[in-house]
N, C-alpha and C positions, 0 to 999 in steps of 0.2 A: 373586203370579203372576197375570198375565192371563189372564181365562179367554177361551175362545170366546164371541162373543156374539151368540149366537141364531143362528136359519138363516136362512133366503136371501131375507130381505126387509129388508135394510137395508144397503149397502155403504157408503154416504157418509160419515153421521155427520159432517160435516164440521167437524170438529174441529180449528177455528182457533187453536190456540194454537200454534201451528207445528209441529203434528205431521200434514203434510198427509198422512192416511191414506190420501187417495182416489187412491191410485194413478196415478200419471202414465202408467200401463202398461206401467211400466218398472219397476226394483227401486231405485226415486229414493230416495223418502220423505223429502222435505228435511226432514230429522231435524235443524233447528239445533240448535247447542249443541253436540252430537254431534260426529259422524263425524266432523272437521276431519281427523285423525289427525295431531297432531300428534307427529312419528315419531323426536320425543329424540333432536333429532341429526343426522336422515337427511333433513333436509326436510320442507316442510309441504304436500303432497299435497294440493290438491283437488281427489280424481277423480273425477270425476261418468261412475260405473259402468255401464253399459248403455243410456247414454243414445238409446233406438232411437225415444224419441218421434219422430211427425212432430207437429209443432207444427200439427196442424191438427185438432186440439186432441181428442185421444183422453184426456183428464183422468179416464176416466171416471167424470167425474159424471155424462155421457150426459143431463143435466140432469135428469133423474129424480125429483130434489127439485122439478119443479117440478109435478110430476103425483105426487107424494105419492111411496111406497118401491117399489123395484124388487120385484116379485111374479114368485114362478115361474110358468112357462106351463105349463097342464095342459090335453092335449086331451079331448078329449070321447069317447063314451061308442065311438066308432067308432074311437079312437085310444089305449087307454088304459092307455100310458107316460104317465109323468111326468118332465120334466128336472127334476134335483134342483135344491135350489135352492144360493147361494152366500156363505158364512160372510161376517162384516166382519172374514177373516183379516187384512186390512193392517195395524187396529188391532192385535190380537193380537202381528202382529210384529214392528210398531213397538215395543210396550213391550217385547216380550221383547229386543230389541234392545240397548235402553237400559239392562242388567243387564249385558251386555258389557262387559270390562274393558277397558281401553286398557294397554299397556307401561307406562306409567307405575302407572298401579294393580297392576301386578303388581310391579314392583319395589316400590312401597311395602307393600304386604302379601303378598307371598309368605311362607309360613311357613320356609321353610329359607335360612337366611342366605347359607349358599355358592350358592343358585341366583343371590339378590342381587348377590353379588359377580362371580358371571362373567356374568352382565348389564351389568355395568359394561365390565366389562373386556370383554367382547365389542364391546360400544358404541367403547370407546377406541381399538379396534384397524381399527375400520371393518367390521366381521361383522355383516351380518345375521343375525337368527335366525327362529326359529315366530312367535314375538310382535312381530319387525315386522314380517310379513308379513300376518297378523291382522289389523294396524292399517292396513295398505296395501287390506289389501279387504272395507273397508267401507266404505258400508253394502253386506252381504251382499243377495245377489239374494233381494226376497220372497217371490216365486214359488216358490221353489226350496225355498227355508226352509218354508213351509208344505205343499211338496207338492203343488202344483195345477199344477208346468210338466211337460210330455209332451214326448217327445222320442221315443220309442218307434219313430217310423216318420219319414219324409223328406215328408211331407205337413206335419210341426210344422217347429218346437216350438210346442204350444198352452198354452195358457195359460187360467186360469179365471177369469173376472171377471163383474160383473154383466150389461157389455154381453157378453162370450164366456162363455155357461153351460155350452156343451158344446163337447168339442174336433171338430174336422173330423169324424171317425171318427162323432161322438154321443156320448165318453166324457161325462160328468158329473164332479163332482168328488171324488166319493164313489169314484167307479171309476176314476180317475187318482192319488190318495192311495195306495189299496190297490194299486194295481198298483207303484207305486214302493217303496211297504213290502215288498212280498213280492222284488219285485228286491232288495231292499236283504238281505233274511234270507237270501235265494239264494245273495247276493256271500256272504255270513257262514259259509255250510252248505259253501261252497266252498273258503273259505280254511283253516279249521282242518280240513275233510275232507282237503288238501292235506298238511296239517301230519301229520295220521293216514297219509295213505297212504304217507308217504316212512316213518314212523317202523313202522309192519307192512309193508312190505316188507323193510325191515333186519332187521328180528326172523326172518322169513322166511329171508332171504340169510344170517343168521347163524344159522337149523337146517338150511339145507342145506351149509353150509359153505362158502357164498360170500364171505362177509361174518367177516372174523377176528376175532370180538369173542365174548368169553365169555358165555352168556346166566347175568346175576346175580341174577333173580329166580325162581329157581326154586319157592320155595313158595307165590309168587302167581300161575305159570304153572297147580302144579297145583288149587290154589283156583278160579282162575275156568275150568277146565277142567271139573271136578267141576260146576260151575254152569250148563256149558252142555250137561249131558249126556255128554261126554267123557270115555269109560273111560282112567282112567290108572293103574287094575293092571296092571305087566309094560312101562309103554311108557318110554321115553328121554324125559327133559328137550328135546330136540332134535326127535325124533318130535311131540311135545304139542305143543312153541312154530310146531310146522311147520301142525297141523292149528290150531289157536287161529286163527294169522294166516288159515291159508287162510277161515273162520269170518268173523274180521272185514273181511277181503278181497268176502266174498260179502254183505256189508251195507254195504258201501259201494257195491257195484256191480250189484247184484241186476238185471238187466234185465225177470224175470217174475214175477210176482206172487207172492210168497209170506211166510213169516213172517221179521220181522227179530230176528233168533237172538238179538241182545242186551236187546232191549228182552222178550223171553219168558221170559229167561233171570235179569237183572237189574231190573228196573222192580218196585215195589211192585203188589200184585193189585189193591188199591182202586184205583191211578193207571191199569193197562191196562184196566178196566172203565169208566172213565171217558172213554179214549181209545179205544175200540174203541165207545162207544156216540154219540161225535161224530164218526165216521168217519174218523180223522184221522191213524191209525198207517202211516208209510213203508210203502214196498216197496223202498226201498234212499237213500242220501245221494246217489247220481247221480242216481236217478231222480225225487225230490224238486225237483232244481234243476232238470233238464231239463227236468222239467213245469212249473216258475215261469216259466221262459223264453218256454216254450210258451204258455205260456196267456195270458200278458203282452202277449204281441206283436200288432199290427195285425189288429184283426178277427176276435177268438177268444173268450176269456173278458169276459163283458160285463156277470159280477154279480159285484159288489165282495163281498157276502157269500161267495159260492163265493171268490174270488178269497184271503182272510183263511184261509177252513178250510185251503187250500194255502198258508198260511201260518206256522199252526199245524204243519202237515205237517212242514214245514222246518224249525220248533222241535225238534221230536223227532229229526232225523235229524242236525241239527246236535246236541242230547244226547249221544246215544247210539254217533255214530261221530267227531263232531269233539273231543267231550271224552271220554266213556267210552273207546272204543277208543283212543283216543290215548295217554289213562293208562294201558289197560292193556298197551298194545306199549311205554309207556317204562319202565313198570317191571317188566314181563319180560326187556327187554334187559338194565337199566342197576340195577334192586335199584329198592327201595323211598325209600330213603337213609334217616339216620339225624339224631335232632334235634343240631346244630352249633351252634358260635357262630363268628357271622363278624362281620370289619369290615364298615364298611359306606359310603361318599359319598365324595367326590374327594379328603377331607384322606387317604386311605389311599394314593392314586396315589403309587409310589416313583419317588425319582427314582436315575438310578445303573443301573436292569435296564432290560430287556427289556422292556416293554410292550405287553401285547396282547387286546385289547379282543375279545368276543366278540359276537354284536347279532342277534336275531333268534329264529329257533321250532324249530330242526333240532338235535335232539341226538348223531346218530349221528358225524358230521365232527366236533364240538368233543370227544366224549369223548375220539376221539382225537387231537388236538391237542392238548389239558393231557394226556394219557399223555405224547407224544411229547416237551414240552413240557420233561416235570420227569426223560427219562431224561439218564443220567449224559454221552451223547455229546452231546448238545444245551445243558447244562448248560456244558459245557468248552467248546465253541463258542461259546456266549455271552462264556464269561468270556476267550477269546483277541480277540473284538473287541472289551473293553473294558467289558465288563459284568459287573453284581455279580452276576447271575443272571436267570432271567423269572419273568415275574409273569401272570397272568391276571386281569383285572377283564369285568365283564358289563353289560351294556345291555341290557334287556327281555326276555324269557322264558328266551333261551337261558341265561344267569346262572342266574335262579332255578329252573332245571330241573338246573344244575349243580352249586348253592355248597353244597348239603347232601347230595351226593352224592361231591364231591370236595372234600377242605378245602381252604382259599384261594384258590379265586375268588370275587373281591371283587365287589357289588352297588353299581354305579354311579348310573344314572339308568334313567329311562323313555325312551319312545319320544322325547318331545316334547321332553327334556334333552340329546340324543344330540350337537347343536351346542354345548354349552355344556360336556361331555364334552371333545369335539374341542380346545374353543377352550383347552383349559388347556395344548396344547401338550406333554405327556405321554407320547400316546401313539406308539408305534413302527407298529403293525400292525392295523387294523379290520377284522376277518372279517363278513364280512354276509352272512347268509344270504337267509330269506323272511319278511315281514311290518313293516309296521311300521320297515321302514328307509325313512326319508325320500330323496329325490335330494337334497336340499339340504345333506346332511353330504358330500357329494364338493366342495362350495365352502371348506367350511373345511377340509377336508385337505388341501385343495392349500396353505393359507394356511401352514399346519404340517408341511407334507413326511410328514402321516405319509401310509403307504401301506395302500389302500384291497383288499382280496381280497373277491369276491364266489363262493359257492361253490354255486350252484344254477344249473342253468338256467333257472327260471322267472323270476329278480329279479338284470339286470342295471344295472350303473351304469357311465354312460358316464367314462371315466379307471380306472377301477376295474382290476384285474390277476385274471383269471378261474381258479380250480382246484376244477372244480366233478364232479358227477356227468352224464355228460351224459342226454341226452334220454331214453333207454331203461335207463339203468343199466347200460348194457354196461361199463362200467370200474367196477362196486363193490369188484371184486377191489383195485384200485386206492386203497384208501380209505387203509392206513396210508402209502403213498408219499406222497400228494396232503399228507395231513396234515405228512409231514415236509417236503414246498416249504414249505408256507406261515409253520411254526413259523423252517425257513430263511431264507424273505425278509425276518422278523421281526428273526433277529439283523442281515440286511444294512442294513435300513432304520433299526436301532439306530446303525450304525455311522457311517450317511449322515448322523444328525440334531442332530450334535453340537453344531451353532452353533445349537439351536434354543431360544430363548427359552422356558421354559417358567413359568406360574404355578397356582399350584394353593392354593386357599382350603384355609386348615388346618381344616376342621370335618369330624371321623371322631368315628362313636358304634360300639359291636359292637350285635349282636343276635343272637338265640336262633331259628335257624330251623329248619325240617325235621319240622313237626306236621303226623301225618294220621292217618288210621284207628287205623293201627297203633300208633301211637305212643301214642295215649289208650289203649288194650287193654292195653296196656304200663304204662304210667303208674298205671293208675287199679284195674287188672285186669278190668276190662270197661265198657262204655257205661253200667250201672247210677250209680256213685255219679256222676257228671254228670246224669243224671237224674234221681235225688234233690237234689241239688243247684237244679237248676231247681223242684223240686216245691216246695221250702221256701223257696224266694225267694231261697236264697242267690243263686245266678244268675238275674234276673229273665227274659234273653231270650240269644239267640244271634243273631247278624247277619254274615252272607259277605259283606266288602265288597270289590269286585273291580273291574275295569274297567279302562279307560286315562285318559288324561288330556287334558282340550279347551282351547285359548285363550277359552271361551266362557266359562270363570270364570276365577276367579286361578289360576293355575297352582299345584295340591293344595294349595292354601287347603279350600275345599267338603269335602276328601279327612276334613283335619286337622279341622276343625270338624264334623265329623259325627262321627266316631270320638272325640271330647272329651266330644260329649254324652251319648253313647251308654253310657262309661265310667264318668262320672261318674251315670249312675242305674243301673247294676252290672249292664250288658249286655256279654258274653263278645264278643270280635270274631273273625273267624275272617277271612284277606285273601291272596291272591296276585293274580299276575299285576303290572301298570304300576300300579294303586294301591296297590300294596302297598310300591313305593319312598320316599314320606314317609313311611309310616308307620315302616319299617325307619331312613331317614335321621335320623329325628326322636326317637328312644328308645322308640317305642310300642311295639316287639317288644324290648324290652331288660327285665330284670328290677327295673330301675329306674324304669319306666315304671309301675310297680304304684300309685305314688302318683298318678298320673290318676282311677285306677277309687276307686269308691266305697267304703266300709267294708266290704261283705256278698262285694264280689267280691274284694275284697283278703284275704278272710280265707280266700274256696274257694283263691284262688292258693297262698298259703303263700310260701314262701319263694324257690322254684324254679320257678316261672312266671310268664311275664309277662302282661300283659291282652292283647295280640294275637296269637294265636299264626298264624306265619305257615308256608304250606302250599307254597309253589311257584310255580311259572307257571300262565298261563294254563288250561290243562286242567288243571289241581289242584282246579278246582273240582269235580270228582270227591270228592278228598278231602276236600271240607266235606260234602258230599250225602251221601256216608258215614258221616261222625259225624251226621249231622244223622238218616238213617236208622235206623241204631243205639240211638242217645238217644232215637227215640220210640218204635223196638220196647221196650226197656226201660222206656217211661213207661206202653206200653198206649193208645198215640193215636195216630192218624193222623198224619203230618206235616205236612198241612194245617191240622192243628187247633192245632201247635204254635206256643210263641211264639217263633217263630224270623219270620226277615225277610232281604234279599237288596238290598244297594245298589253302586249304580257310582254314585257323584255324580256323576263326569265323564269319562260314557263319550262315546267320539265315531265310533268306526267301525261296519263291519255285522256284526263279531262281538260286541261288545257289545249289540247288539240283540237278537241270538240269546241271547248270555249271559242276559241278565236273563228273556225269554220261556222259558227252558228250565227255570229254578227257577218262573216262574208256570204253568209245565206241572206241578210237581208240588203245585202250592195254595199258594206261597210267592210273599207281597207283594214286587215291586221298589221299589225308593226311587230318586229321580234326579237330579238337578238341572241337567239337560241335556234339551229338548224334542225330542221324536222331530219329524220332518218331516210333521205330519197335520194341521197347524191351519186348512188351507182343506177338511176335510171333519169336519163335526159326527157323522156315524155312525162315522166309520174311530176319532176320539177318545173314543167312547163305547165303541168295542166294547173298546181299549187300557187304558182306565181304568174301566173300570165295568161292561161285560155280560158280560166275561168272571169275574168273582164266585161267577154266576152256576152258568156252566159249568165252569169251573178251582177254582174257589173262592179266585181269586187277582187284582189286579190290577195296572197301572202307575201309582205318587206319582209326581207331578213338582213340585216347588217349588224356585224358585231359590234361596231361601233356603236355606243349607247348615243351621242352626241352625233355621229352623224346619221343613224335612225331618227333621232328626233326632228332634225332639220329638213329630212326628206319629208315628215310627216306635217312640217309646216310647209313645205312648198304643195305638199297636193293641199290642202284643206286650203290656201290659197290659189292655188290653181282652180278647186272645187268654185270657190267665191266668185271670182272670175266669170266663171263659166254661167253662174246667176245673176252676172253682173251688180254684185255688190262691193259698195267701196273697200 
């Protein structure tokens, strides 16, 4: 992997071998060889991207070679700022460039055969997909990729270069990095906050009785009740889930200063002494974002350092109310669920029923949908228009927040599969809620008549057919009606799609899901014998590998090859959320999968587990931090200290930032293979990968290499060992 190389006295490097680094001032990089994109089929694109040069001749080489290296300007003793100075990011993101796959290398090495195949068949039928869009827009803008373009105010977009060191305003690029990082954690604190807040208000709506849904986790209501102070001698299941929610209602939205009740309540006492003595604990997850906004914009916050501690801020409020809270309003509604065995990838899509896709982050509409789904009048309905029966299959979190909760909904694809889903021609009905739904899947539905239901107001698609909650919630009462249109437009749009060509790659494997806390307490009779376990090497490390998935590698190649190496030197994996679907696809979560891991782990498994155990969607990773918690109360170590570790190879959006910053909130290394956006500031990449050590006692790997990430990530968790003196 390319490092940064050095500060801000060298940009040129003029390094003629046709990697013109030096910037045209535009995101050029005549990257020969490269970028052709030749688009397999679609045309051979030469788009020469942002071409905003004026050819009079802003090359910046500013000739600068000819008076030796650009030098920062420092004033004197009457002036004394310093402009920072400016990374030879172009080089940095030229090579990192060059690790980019094209379509083609995805189809030749994707690990999952069925993805291969409806690639093809996508191809055949004239559908674009993610992956030729990928290839359509490159070369990606440099600027952008490193983090040094501004846009923040109508005076830019600025840009940082040798000849431009500071933007209009005086930003630097230290404080242009950091202010796009911290936007970036904001958008992240905001989406899964989003995700929390629909999911404790239902909880809510269903203890005042708005909302007709039985609340099924009652003994984890009164558990994290009891934890937050909450006398539950004498009080109603409905009374408790009412005060809980209002609880985490007032940590999401706190407007005055006070203590955030989850993180006092739940957070380890070393972690809040640690967080309380770098000043950096919320005063609420709105108030978090609103102040990144604030302090971001034109003329406000002007040190990049300050700028990261509100960054940090963000980490913890995204913790604590976008996953904590979130887990714990979904399984006070909805139970905890129960370990299951489900199919799993497209060979399972029936043909003959009802089909009906689920796709997004909202569990309270889909419960009741598969209810509505599998009763006996919707059943009969089905089968008068011609159908053997309905079926539910899931697309990204909503599935895996479902399929161990309620048996047979099937686990499809991830976000980034969701066209290739589409393209098999299958399905009858795509519920879409919020996140992580592309616009580009309403192009191939239209290809395939199936019919598109979008059911939030916040994430419309245009064609789409709307049966949503609206803006204030005034129709939740409404929730089991809404549910039956939509399971209804299902059987109509079954009936409509009879001339519809459908093909579907026969490759189905089952898997073993539905592991969390609970279930190891269960299993094992408490966190003890896994912690023995770890002590004697039978389990050498633990690793949560989580994330989504990027066109910037082979599409869960990176996934599959970290989780191979990992096994094979008798490291435990622990995975939800959109990484967690090759893994599921592929046999990792299947008891057959045992033969991957090494001797020492195959022997803790036994018979009846497999080496992955997989946990849920995205806020599941709740349920790793939990065992991970547990395992080192019973080892007598801190969780910083233990050999545990925390990867998304191919995370791509601003919850995966947050994801990974929120385990290095608690002393837990991320592993990556996807480069955050910082490589035009040398402090903003120091502070991500190496000063926070320091103070977290945790940092950001980033290597592209899937294979040698994984390796580094068994030398520390053995290193970690070491250091406890375990064998």
């Amino acid at each position: 992997m390319a490092a940064n190389t050095g500060a801000g006295n060298h940009v040129h490097e003029h390094a003629h071998g046709h990697d013109h680094a030096h910037v045209h001032e535009h995101s050029h990089t005549h990257d020969h060889g490269h970028t052709h994109t030749h688009d397999h089929g679609h045309g051979h694109t030469h788009e020469h991207h942002d071409h905003d040069h004026a050819h009079g001749h802003s090359h910046v080489h500013d000739h600068a070679h000819e008076h030796g290296t650009w030098q920062p300007h420092t004033h004197d003793a009457a002036h004394p700022h310093v402009h920072g100075g400016v990374n030879d990011y172009m080089k940095a993101v030229s090579d990192y460039r060059k690790t980019f796959p094209s379509k083609q290398d995805v189809l030749e090495q994707t690990p999952d055969p069925a993805v291969r195949e409806m690639l093809l068949h996508m191809e055949q039928i004239g559908c674009d997909t993610a992956f030729d869009r990928f290839d359509k827009q490159q070369p990606q803008c440099a600027f952008g990729m490193a983090g040094v373009c501004c846009k923040n105010c109508n005076m830019g977009p600025c840009k940082i270069t040798p000849k431009s060191p500071r933007g209009i305003c005086g930003a630097d690029a230290d404080l242009i990095v950091a202010r796009n990082l911290l936007r970036s954690a904001a958008g992240g604190v905001a989406q899964h906050g989003a995700h929390a807040r629909e999911v404790i208000l239902s909880l809510k709506f269903a203890a005042e009785g708005r909302l007709k849904l039985p609340l099924l986790g009652e003994k984890r209501i009164r558990e994290v009740c009891k934890a937050f102070g909450i006398e539950t001698r004498g009080q109603s299941t409905k009374r408790l889930a009412s005060k809980l929610a209002d609880v985490l209602l007032e940590d999401l939205a706190r407007p005055v200063p006070g203590e955030y009740r989850s993180i006092a309540a739940l957070a380890p006492a070393e972690r809040k002494e640690v967080w309380e003595k770098l000043d950096i604990l919320p005063i609420s997850a709105y108030n978090e974002v609103f102040d990144a906004f604030h302090r971001t914009g034109c003329g406000t916050d002007g040190d990049w350092k300050n700028i990261l501690q509100q960054f940090l801020r963000c980490g913890l409020a995204f913790t604590f109310t976008g996953v904590v809270a979130a887990n714990i309003a979904t399984d006070a509604l909805f139970g905890v669920g129960h370990r299951a065995t489900s199919k799993v990838n497209v060979g399972a899509l029936r043909k003959g029923y009802v089909n009906i896709a689920v796709h997004g982050h909202l569990p309270t509409l889909v419960s009741e949908i598969v209810r509505i789904g599998r009763t006996e009048e919707m059943l009969n309905l089905a089968k008068a228009h011609g159908a053997k029966g309905i079926q539910f299959y899931g697309i990204c979190c909503s599935c895996l927040s479902a399929m161990y909760r309620y048996e047979g909904v099937i686990p499809l694809s991830n976000a980034i599969g969701a066209e290739l889903v589409l393209g098999t021609g299958a399905l009858d009905l795509w519920v879409a809620d919020v996140q992580d739904v592309f616009p580009a899947i309403m192009d191939v539905a239209r290809c395939f008549k199936t019919t598109v239901v979008t059911t939030s107001d916040s994430a419309r698609l245009p064609g789409a057919e709307h049966y949503a909650y609206d803006h204030r919630h005034t129709n939740v009462e409404e929730t089991e009606s809404i549910a039956k249109k939509i399971v209804t437009r299902a059987i109509e749009s079954f009936a409509a799609r009879r001339d519809i060509p459908v093909f579907i790659p026969a490759y189905e494997v089952t898997a073993e899901v539905g592991f969390s806390a609970e279930y190891v307490k269960e299993r094992f009779g408490s966190f003890a014998p896994l912690a023995a376990a770890l002590k004697r090497g039978q389990v050498q490390g633990i690793v949560n590998m989580v994330g989504c998935t990027n066109p910037r590698v082979v599409y869960e190649r990176a996934i599959v090859d970290v989780a191979d190496e990992l096994l094979r030197n008798n490291i435990l994996i622990f995975t939800n959320g959109c990484a967690s679907f090759p893994l599921l696809k592929l046999g990792y979560c299947s008891l057959e999968g045992r033969k991957r891991a090494g001797a020492s782990l195959q022997a803790f498994l036994g018979e009846d587990l497999p080496p992955v155990w997989h946990m849920g969607e995205c806020i599941d990773n709740t349920r790793a931090s939990t065992v991970f918690g547990g395992v080192a109360q019973a080892a007598g170590v801190p969780i910083k200290d233990m050999p545990y570790a925390f990867a998304s190879p191919e995370w791509s959006n601003e919850k995966g930032l947050d994801a990974s910053l929120g385990f290095r909130l608690f002393g837990i290394d991320s592993y990556h293979c996807v480069e955050p956006p910082v490589q035009g500031s040398t402090n903003v990449t120091n502070f991500l990968k190496r000063d926070t050590k320091e103070t977290l006692g945790a940092t950001m790997h980033v290597n592209v290499d899937p294979k040698a990430l994984a390796n580094e990530m068994v030398a520390d968790i053995l290193a970690a060992r070491k250091r406890l003196g375990w064998a």
